[in-house]
PyMOL Python script that loads the backbone (N, CA, C, O; Angstrom):
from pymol import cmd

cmd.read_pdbstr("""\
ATOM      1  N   UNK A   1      -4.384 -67.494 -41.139  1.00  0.00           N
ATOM      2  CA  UNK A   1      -3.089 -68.114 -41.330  1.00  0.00           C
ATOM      3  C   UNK A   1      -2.423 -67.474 -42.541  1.00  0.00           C
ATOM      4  O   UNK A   1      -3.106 -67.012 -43.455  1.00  0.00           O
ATOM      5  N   UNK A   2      -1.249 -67.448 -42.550  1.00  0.00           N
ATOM      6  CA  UNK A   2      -0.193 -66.509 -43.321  1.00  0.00           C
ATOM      7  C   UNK A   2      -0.315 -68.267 -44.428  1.00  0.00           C
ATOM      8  O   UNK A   2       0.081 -69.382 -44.087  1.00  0.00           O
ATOM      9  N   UNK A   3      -0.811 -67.966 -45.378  1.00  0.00           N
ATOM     10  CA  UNK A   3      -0.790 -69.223 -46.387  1.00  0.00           C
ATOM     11  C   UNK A   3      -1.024 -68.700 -48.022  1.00  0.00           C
ATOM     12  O   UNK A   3      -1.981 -68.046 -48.436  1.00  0.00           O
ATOM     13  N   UNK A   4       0.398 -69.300 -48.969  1.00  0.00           N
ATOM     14  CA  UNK A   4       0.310 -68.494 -50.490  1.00  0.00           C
ATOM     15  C   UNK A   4      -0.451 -69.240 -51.161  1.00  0.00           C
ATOM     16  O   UNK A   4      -0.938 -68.935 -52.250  1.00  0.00           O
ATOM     17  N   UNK A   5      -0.650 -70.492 -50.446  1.00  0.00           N
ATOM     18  CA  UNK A   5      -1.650 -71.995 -50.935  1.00  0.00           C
ATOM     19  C   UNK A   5      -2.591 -72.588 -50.531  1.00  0.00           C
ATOM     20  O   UNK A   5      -2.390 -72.638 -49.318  1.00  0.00           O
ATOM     21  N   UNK A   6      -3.306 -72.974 -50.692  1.00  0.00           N
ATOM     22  CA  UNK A   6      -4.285 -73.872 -49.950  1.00  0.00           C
ATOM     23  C   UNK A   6      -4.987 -74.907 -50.873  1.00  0.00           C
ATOM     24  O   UNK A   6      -5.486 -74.452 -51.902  1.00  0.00           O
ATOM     25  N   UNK A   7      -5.095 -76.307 -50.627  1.00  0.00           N
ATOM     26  CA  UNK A   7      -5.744 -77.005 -51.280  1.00  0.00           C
ATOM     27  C   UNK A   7      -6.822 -78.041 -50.033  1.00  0.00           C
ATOM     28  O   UNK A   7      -6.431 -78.101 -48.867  1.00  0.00           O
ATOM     29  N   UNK A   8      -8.176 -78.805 -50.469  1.00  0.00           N
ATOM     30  CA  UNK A   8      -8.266 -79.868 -50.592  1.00  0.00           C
ATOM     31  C   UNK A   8      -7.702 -81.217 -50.458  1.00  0.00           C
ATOM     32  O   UNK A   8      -8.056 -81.974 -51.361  1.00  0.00           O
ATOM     33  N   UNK A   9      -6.917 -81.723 -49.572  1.00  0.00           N
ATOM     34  CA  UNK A   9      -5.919 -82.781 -49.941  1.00  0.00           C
ATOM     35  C   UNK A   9      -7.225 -83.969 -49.118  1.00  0.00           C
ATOM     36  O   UNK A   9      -6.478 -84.905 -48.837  1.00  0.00           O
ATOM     37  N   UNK A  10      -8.257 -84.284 -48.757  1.00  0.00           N
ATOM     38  CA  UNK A  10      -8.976 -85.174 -48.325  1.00  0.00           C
ATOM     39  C   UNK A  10     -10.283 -84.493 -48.193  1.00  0.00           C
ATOM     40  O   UNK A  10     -10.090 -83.318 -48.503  1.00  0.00           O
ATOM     41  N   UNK A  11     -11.470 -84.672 -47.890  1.00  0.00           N
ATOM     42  CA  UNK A  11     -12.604 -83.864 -47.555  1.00  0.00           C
ATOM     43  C   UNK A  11     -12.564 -83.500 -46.043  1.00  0.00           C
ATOM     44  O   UNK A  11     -13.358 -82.643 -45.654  1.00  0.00           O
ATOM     45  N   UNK A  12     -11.614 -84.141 -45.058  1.00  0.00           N
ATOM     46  CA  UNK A  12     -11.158 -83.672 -43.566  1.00  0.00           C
ATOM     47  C   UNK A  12     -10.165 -83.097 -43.553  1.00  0.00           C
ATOM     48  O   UNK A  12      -9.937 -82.713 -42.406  1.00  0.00           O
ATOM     49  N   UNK A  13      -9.020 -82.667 -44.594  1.00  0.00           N
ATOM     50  CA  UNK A  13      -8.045 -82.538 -44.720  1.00  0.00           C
ATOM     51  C   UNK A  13      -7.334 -81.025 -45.662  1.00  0.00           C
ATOM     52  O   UNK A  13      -7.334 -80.797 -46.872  1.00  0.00           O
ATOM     53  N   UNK A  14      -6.801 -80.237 -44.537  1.00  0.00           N
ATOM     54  CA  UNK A  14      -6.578 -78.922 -45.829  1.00  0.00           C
ATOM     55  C   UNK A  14      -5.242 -78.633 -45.880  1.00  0.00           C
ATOM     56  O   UNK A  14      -4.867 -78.048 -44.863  1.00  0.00           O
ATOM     57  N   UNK A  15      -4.294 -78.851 -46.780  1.00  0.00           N
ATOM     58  CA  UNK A  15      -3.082 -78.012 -47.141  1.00  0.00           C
ATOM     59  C   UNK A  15      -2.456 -76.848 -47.512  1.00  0.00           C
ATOM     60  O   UNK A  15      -2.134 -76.507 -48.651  1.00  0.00           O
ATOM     61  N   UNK A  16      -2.295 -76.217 -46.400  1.00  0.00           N
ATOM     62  CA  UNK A  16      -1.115 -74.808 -46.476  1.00  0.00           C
ATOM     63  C   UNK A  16      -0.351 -74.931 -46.823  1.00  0.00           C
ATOM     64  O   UNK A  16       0.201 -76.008 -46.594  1.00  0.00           O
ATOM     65  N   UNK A  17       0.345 -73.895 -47.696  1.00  0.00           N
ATOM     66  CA  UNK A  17       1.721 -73.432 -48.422  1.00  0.00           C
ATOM     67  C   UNK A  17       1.983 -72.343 -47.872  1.00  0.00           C
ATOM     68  O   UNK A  17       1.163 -71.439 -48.031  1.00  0.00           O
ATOM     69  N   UNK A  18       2.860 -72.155 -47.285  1.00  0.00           N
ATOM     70  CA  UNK A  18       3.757 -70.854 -46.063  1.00  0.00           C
ATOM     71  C   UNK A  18       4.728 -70.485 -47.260  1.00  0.00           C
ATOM     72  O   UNK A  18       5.387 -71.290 -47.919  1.00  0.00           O
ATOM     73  N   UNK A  19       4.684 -69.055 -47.419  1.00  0.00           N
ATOM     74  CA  UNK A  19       5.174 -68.597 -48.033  1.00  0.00           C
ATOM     75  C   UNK A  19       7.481 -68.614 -47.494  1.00  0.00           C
ATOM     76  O   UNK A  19       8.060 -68.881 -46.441  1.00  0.00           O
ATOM     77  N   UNK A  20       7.764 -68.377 -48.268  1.00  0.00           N
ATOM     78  CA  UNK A  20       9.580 -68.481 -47.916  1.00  0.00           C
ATOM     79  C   UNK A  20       9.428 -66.846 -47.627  1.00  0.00           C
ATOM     80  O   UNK A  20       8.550 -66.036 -47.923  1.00  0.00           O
ATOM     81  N   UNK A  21      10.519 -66.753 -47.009  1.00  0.00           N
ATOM     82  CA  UNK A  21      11.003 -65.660 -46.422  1.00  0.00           C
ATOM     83  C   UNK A  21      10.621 -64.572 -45.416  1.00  0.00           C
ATOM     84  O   UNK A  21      11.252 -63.588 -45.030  1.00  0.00           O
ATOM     85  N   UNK A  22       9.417 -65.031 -45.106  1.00  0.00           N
ATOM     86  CA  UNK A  22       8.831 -64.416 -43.795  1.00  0.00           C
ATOM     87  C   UNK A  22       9.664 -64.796 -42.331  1.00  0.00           C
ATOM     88  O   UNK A  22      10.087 -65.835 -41.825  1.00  0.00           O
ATOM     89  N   UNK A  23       9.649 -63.474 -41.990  1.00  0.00           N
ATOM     90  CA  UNK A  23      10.818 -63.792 -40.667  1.00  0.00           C
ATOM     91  C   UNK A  23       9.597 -63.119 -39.238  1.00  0.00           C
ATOM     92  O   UNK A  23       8.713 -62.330 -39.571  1.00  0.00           O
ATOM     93  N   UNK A  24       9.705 -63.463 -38.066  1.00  0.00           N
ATOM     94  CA  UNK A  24       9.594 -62.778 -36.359  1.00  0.00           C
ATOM     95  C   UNK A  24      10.244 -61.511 -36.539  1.00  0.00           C
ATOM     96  O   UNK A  24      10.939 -61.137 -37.484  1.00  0.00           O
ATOM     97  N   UNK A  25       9.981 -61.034 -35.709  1.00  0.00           N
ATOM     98  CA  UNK A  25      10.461 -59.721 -35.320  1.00  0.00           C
ATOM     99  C   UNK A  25      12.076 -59.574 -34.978  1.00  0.00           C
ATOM    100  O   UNK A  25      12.661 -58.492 -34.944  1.00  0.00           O
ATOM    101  N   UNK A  26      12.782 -61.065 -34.694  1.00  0.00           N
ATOM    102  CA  UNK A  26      13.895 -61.149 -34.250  1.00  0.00           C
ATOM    103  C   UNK A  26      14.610 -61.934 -35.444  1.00  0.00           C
ATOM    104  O   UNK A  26      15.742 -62.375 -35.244  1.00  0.00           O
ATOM    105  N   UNK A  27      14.085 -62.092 -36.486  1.00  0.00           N
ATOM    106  CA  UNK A  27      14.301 -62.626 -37.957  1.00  0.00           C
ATOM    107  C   UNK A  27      14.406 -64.005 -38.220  1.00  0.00           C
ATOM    108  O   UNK A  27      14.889 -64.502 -39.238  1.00  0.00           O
ATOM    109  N   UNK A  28      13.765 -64.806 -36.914  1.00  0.00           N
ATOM    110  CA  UNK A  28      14.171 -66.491 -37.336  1.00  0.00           C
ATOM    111  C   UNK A  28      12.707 -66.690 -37.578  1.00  0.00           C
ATOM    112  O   UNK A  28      11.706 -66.234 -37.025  1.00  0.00           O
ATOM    113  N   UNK A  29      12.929 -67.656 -38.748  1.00  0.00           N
ATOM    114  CA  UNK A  29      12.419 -68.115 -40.062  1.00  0.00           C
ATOM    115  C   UNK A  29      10.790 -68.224 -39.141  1.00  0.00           C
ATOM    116  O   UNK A  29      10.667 -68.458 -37.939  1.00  0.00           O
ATOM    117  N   UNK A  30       9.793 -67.998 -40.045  1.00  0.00           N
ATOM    118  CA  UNK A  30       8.194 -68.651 -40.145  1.00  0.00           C
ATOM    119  C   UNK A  30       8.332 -69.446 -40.966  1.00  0.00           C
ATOM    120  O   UNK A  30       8.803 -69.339 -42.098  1.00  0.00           O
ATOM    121  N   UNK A  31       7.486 -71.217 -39.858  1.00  0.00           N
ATOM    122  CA  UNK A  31       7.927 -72.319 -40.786  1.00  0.00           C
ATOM    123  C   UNK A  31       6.767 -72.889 -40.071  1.00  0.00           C
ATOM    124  O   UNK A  31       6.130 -72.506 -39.089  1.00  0.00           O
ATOM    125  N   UNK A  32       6.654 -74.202 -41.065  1.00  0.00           N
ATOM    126  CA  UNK A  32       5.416 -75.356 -40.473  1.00  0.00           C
ATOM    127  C   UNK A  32       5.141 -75.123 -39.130  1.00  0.00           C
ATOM    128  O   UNK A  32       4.222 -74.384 -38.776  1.00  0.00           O
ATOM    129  N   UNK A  33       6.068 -75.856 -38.161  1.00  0.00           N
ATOM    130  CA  UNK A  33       6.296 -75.705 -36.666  1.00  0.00           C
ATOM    131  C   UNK A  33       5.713 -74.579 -36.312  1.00  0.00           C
ATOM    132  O   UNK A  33       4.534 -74.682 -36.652  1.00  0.00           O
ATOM    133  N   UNK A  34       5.888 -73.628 -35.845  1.00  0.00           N
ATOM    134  CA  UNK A  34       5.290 -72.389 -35.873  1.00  0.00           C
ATOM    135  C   UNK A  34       3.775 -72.303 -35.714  1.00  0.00           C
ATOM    136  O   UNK A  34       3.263 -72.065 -34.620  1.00  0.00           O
ATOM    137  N   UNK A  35       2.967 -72.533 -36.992  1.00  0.00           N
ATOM    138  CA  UNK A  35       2.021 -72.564 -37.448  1.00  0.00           C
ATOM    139  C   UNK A  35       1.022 -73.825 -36.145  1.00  0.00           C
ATOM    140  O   UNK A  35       0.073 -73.615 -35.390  1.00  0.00           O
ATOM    141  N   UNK A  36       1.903 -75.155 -36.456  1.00  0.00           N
ATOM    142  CA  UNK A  36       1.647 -76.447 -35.699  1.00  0.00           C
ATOM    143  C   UNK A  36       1.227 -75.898 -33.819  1.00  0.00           C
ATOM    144  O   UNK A  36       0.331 -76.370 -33.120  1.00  0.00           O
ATOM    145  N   UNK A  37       2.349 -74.658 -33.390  1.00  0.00           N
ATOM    146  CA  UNK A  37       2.560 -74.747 -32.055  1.00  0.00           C
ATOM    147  C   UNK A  37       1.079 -73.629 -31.753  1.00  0.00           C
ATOM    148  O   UNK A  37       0.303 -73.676 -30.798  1.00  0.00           O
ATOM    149  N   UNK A  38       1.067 -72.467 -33.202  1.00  0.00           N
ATOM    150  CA  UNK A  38       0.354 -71.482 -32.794  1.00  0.00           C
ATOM    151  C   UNK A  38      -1.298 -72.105 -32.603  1.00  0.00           C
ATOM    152  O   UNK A  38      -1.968 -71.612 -31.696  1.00  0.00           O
ATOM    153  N   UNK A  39      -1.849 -73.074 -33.386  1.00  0.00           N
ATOM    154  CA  UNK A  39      -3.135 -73.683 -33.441  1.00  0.00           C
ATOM    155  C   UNK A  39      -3.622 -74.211 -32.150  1.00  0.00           C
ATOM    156  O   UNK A  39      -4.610 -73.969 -31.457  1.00  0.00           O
ATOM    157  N   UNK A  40      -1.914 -75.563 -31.980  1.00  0.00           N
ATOM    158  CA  UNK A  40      -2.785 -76.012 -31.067  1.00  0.00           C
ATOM    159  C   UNK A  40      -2.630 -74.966 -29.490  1.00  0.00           C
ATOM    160  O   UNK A  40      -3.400 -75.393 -28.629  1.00  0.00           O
ATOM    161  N   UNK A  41      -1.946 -73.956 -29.105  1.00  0.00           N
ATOM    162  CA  UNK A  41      -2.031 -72.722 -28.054  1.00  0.00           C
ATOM    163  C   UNK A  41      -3.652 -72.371 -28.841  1.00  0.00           C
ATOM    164  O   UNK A  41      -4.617 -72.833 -28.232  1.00  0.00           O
ATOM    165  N   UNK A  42      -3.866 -71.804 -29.780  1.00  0.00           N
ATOM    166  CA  UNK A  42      -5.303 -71.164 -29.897  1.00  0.00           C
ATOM    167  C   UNK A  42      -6.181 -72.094 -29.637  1.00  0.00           C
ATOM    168  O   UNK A  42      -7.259 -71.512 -29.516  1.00  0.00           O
ATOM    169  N   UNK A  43      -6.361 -73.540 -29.440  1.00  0.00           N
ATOM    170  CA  UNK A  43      -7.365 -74.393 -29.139  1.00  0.00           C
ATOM    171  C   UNK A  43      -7.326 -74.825 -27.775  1.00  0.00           C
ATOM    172  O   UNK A  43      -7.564 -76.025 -27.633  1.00  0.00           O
ATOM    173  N   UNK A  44      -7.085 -74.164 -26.713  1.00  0.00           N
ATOM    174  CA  UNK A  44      -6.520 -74.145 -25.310  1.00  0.00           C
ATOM    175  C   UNK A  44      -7.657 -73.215 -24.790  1.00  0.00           C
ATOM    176  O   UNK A  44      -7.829 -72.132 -25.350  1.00  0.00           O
ATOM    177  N   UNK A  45      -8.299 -73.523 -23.932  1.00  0.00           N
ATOM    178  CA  UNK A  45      -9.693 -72.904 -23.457  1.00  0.00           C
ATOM    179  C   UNK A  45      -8.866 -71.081 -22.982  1.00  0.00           C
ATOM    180  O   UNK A  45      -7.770 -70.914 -22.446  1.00  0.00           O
ATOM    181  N   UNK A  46      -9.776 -70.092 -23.379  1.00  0.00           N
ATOM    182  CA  UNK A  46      -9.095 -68.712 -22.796  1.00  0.00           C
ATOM    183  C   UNK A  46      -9.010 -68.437 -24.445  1.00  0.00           C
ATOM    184  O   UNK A  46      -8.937 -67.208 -24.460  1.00  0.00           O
ATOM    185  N   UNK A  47      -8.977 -68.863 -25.821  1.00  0.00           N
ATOM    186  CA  UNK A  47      -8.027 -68.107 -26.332  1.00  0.00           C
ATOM    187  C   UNK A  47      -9.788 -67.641 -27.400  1.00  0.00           C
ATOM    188  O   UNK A  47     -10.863 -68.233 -27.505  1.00  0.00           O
ATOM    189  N   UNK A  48      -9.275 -66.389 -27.956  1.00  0.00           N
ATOM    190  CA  UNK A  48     -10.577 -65.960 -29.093  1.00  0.00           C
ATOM    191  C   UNK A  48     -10.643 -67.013 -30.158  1.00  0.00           C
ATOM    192  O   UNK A  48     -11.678 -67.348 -30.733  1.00  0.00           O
ATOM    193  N   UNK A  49      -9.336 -67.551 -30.388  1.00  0.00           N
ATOM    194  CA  UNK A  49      -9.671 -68.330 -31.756  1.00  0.00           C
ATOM    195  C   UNK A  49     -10.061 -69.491 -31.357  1.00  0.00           C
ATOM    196  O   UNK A  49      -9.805 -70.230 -32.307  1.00  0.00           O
ATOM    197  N   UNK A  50     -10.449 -70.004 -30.668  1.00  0.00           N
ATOM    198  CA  UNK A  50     -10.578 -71.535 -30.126  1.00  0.00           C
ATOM    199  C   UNK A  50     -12.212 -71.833 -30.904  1.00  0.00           C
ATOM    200  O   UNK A  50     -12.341 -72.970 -31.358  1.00  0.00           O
ATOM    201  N   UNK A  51     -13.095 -71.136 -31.022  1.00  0.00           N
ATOM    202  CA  UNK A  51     -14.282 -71.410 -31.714  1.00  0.00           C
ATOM    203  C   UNK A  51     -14.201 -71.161 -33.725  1.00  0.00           C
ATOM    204  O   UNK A  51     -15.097 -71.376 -34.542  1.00  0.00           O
ATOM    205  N   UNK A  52     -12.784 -70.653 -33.962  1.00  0.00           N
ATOM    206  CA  UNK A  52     -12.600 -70.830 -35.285  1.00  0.00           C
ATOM    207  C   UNK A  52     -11.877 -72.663 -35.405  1.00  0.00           C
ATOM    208  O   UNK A  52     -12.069 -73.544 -36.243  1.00  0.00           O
ATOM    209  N   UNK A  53     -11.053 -72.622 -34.185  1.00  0.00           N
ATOM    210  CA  UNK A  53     -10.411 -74.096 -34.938  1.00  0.00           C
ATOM    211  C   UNK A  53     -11.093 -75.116 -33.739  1.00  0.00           C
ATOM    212  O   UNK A  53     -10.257 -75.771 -33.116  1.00  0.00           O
ATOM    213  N   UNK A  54     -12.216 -75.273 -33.437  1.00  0.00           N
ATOM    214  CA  UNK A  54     -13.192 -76.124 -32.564  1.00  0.00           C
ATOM    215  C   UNK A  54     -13.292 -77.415 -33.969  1.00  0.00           C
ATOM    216  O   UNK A  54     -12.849 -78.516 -33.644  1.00  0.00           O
ATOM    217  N   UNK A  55     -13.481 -77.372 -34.478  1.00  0.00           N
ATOM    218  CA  UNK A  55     -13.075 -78.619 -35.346  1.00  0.00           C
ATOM    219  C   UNK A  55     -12.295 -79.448 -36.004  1.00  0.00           C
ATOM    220  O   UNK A  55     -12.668 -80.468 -36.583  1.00  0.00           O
ATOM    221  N   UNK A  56     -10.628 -78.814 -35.894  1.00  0.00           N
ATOM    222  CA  UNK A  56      -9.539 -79.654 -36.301  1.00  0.00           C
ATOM    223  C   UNK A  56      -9.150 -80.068 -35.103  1.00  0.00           C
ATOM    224  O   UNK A  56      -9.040 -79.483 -34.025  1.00  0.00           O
ATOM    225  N   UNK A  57      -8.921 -81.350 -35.502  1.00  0.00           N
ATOM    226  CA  UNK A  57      -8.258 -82.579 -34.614  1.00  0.00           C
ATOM    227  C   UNK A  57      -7.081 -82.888 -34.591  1.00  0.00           C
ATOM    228  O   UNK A  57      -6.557 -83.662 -33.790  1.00  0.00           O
ATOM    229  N   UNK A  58      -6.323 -82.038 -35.883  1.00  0.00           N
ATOM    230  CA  UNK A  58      -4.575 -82.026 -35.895  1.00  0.00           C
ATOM    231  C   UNK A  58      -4.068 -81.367 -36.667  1.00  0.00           C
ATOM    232  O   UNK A  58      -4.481 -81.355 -37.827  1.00  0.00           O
ATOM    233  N   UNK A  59      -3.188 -80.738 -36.332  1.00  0.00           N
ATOM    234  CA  UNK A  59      -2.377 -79.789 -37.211  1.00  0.00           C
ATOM    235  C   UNK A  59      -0.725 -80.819 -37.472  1.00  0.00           C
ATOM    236  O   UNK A  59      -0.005 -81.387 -36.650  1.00  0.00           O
ATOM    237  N   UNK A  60      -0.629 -80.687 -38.984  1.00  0.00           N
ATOM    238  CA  UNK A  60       0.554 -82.185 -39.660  1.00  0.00           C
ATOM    239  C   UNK A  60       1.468 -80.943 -39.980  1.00  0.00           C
ATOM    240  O   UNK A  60       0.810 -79.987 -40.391  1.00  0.00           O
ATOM    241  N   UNK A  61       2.577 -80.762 -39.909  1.00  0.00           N
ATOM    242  CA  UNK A  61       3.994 -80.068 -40.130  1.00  0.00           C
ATOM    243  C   UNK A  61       4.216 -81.296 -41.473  1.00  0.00           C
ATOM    244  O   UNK A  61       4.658 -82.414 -41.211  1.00  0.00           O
ATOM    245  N   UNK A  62       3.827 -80.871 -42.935  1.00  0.00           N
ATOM    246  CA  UNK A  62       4.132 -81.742 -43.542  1.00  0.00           C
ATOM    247  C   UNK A  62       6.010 -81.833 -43.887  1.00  0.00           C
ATOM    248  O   UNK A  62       6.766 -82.804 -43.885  1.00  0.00           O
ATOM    249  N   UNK A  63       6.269 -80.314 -44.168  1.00  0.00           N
ATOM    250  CA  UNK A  63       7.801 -80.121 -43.881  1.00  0.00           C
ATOM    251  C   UNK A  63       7.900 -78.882 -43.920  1.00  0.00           C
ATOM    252  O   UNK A  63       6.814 -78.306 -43.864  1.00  0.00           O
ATOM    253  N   UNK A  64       8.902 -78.159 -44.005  1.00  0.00           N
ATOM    254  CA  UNK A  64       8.938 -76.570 -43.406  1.00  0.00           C
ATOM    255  C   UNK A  64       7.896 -75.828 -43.765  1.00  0.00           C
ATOM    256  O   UNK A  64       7.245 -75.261 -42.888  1.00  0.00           O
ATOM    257  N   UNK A  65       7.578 -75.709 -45.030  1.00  0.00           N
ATOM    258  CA  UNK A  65       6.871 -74.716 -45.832  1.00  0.00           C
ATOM    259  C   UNK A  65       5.358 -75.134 -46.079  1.00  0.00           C
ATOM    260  O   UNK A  65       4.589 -74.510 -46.810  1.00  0.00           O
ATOM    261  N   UNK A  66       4.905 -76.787 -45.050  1.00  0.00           N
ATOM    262  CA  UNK A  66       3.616 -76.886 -45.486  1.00  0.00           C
ATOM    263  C   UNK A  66       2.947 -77.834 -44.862  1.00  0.00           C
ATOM    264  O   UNK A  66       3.441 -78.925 -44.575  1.00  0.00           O
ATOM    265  N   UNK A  67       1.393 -77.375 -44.524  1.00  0.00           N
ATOM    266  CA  UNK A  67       0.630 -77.434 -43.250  1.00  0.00           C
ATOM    267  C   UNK A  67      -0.480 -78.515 -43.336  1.00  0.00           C
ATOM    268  O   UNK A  67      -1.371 -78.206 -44.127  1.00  0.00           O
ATOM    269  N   UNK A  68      -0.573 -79.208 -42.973  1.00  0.00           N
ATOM    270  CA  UNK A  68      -2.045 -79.876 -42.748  1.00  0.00           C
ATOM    271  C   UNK A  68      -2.793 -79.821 -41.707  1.00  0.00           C
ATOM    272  O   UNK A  68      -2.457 -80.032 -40.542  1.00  0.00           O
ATOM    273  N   UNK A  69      -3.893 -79.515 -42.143  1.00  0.00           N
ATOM    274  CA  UNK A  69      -4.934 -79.133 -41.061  1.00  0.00           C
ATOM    275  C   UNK A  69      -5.962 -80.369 -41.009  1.00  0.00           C
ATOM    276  O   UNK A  69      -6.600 -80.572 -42.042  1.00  0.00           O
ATOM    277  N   UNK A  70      -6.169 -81.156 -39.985  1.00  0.00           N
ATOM    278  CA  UNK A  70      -7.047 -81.860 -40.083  1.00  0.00           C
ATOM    279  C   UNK A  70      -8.570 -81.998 -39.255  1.00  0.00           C
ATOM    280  O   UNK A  70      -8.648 -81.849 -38.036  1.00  0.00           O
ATOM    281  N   UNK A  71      -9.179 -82.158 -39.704  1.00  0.00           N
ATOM    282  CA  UNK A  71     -10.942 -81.975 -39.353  1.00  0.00           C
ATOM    283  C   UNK A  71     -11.724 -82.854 -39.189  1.00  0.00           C
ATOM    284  O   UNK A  71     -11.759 -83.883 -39.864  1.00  0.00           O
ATOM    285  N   UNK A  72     -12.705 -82.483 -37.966  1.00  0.00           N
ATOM    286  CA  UNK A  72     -13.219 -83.803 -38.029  1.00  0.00           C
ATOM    287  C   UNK A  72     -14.340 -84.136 -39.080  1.00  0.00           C
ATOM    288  O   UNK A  72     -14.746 -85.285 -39.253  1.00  0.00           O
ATOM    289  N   UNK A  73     -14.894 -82.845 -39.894  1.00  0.00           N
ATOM    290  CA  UNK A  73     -16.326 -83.028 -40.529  1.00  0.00           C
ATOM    291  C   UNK A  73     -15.309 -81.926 -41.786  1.00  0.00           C
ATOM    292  O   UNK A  73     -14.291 -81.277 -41.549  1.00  0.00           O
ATOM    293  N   UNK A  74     -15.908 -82.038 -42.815  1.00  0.00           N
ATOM    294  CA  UNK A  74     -15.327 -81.174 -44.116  1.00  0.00           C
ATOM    295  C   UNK A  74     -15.862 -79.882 -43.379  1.00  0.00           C
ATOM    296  O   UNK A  74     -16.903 -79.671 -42.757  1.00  0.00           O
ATOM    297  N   UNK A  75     -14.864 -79.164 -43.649  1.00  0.00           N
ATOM    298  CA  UNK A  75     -15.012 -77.408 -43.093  1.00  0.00           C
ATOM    299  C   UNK A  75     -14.776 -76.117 -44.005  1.00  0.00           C
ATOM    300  O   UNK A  75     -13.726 -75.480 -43.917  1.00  0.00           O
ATOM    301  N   UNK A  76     -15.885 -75.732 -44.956  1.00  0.00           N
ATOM    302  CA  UNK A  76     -15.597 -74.733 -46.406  1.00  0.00           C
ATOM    303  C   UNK A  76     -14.867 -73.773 -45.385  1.00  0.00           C
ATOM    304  O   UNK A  76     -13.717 -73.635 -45.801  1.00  0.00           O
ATOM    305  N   UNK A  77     -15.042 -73.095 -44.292  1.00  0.00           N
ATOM    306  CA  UNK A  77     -14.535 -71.781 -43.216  1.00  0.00           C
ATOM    307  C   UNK A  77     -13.168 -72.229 -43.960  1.00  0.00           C
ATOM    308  O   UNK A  77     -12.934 -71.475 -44.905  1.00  0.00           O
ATOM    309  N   UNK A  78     -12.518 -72.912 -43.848  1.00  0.00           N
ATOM    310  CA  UNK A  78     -10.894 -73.253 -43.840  1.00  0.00           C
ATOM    311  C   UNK A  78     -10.889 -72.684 -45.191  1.00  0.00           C
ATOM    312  O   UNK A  78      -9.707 -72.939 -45.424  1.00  0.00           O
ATOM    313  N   UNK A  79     -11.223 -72.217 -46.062  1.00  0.00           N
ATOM    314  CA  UNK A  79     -11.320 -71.788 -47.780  1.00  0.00           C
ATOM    315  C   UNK A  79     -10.797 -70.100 -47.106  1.00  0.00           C
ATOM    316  O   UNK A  79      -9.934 -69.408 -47.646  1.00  0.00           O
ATOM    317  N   UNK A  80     -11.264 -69.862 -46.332  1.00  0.00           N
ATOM    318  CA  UNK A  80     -10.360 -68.238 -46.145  1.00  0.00           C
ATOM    319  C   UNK A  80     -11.405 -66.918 -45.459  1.00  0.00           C
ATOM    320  O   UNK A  80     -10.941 -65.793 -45.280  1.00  0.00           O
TER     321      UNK A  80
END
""", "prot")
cmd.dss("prot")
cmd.show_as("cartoon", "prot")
cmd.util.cbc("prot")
cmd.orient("prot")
């Protein structure tokens, strides 16, 4: 994940900071949403990443620029 932050916010719980000004190829904005739509498509049987995010139970659009990932068991992998 494209993230300038990351914290701890619960022991199930990890917060991304999406950097500003990253654009698509067609220049509209990389934002929370984005991030929210790309996880849960990679946790959709068929995809390679589906055994990296086999343990979050929700991805939170806290507001444009920042992500919650939620888990069912504390997950250090999410550290990077």
């Amino acid at each position: 994940m494209l993230a300038m932050h990351r914290e701890i916010i619960e022991p199930t719980r990890w917060r991304f900071c999406l950097p500003q000004g990253v654009t698509f190829h067609d220049n509209s904005p990389f934002a929370a949403d984005d991030v929210d739509f790309s996880a849960e498509r990679a946790r959709q049987d068929g995809f390679d990443l589906k055994p990296s995010l086999a343990g979050v139970v929700d991805v939170i659009a806290v507001d444009e620029r920042t992500v919650d990932l939620v888990t069912l068991v504390p997950n250090p992998r999410l550290a990077g």
